[in-house]
Residue, then its C-alpha position, 0 to 999 in steps of 0.5 A: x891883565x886878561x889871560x889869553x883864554x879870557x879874550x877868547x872866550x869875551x870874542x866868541x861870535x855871537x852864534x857860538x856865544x849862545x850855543x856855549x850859554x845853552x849848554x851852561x845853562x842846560x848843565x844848571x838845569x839838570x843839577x838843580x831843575x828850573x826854579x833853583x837855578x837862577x840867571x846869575x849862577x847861569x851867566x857865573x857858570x859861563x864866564x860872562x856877565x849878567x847883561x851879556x846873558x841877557x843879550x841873548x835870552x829875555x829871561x830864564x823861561x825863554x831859556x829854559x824853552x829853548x832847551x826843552x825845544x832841542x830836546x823835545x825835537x831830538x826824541x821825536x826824530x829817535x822815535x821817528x827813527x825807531x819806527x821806521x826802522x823795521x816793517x815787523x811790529x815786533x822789532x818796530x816796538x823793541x826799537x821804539x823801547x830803545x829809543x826812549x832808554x837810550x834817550x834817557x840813557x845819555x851822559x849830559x842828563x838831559x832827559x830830565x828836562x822832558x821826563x823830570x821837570x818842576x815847571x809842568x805848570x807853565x802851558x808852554x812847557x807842557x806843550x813841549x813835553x807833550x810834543x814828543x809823547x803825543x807824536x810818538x803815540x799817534x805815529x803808533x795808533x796809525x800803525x795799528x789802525x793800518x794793521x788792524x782795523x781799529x778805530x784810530x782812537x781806540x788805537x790812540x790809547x794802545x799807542x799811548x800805553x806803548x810810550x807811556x810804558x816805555x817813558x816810565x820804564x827807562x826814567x826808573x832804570x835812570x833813576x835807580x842806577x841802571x841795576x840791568x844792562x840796558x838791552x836787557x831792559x829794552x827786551x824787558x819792556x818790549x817783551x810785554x808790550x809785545x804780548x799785549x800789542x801782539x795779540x790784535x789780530x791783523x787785518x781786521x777789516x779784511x776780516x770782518x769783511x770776509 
């Protein structure tokens, strides 16, 4: 006879039933990256049969999309976040810094899916994991054009360098243990930034103009 917790868990509307095999199956996909993880160990892990699975996914790429979606979507509003947190450039890039160590600083693992995946082949993927660097990016190059005058392109590639620097930097802290506390890495890396980004001058135009 069915246990009591067995009958609950067969009954779980259909909206909390998708939201328990998203967090399965992201817990899958952190452990062991896309192609290892199969939609047999993803329905074994939740509790439910393969069919039932199936009932809310088409497949495992579909899957896997939506997961990237939740996170891809979370980065950009911490990013969003850090760069309207502040009018002082300094503070805007230190908060940008931590933005991405705390991203990637969270118990579940799941930056992976943005910063580690093994389907960076598949253009829907790759979409995803552009949305967030390209939008953080640009978001910057506005920035900089509105504070120094720069041609937003040339502008694009410091926004570029500054995400690029900080994604790079925060997965390496992940991936080796975390050896520093994580506001001293997050002053590490926006020290450097800073110097370089630091050094345009501002108002460039005005000053041209004079």
């Amino acid at each position: 006879m069915p246990s009591n917790d067995a009958t609950i868990n067969a009954r779980l509307p259909r909206a909390e039933r998708r939201e328990q095999l998203l967090a399965t199956a992201q817990g899958a996909f952190v452990e062991s990256g896309y192609h290892a993880t199969s939609m047999d160990e993803i329905a074994e892990r939740a509790g439910v049969s393969k069919p039932v699975l199936y009932q809310h996914f088409d497949g495992k790429l579909e899957l896997y999309l939506g997961l990237l979606e939740t996170q891809s979507d979370l980065l950009i509003s911490q990013l969003e976040a850090a760069l309207t947190s502040s009018e002082d450039n300094a503070e805007r890039i230190t908060a940008t810094v931590r933005a991405y160590f705390e991203f990637a600083d969270a118990p579940n693992g799941a930056h992976r899916l943005l910063f580690e995946t093994d389907l960076v082949s598949e253009p829907a993927v790759r979409q995803l994991l552009d949305r967030p660097y390209r939008a953080c990016a640009d978001a910057v190059a506005r920035l900089i054009v509105e504070d120094t005058g720069l041609p937003f392109r040339s502008a694009q590639l410091l926004g570029v360098s500054l995400v690029g620097m900080a994604q790079a930097c925060a997965q390496q802290w992940v991936s080796e243990g975390r050896p520093t506390p994580l506001e001293e890495a997050v002053d590490l890396v926006a020290t450097v930034a800073w110097r370089g980004l630091g050094r345009f001058p501002l108002n460039r135009a005005e000053t041209s103009a004079d």
